[in-house]
C-alpha angles and dihedrals in degrees: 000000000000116000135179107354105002089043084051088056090041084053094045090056089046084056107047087050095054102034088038127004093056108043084049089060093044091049083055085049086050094049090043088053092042087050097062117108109248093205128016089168088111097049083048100057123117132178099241131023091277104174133323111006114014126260091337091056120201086333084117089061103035083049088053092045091050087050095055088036098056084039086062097038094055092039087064093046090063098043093054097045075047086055092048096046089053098043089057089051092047094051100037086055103038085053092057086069093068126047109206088043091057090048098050081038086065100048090046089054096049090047092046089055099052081051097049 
């Protein structure tokens, strides 16, 4: 188990995954979810009933596919942000039980933040 120093950089890595490595990747799951089409029934469009679904061919599932898709996809982006927001209070109150790791802690993370 790290303690002092070594326990302060420990903590400082705790802390950048958590204040900044993880709400980046749910930002990218945000975006994934934003990025999903709402409606695909005009692209889906064809003159005469050709296949499943009529002239709007398999759209109601792919619609319903997108839906749970973008569900899962938002879901993930909370629980990590969730992830993040317990890791920085871990580490922020882990740090306060030795002295000279919080102290190095605190350097890391202001380091960390001239470099984010």
């Amino acid at each position: 188990m790290s303690t002092g120093h070594d326990l302060g950089v420990d903590l400082a890595e705790l802390w950048d995954a958590g204040q900044n490595q993880l709400p980046k990747v749910a930002g990218e799951f945000t975006k994934a979810a934003n990025a999903l089409p709402t409606s695909i029934t005009g692209i889906m469009y064809r003159s005469g009933p050709v296949g499943a679904g009529g002239s709007y061919g398999a759209s109601s599932a792919w619609e319903s596919l997108a839906d749970v898709l973008s569900g899962h996809l938002s879901t993930t982006a909370g629980n990590l942000m969730d992830t993040g927001a317990a890791l920085v209070y871990a580490a922020n109150h882990y740090a306060q039980t030795d002295a000279e790791a919080q102290a190095e802690f605190e350097r890391r993370k202001r380091e960390i933040g001239h470099v984010q």
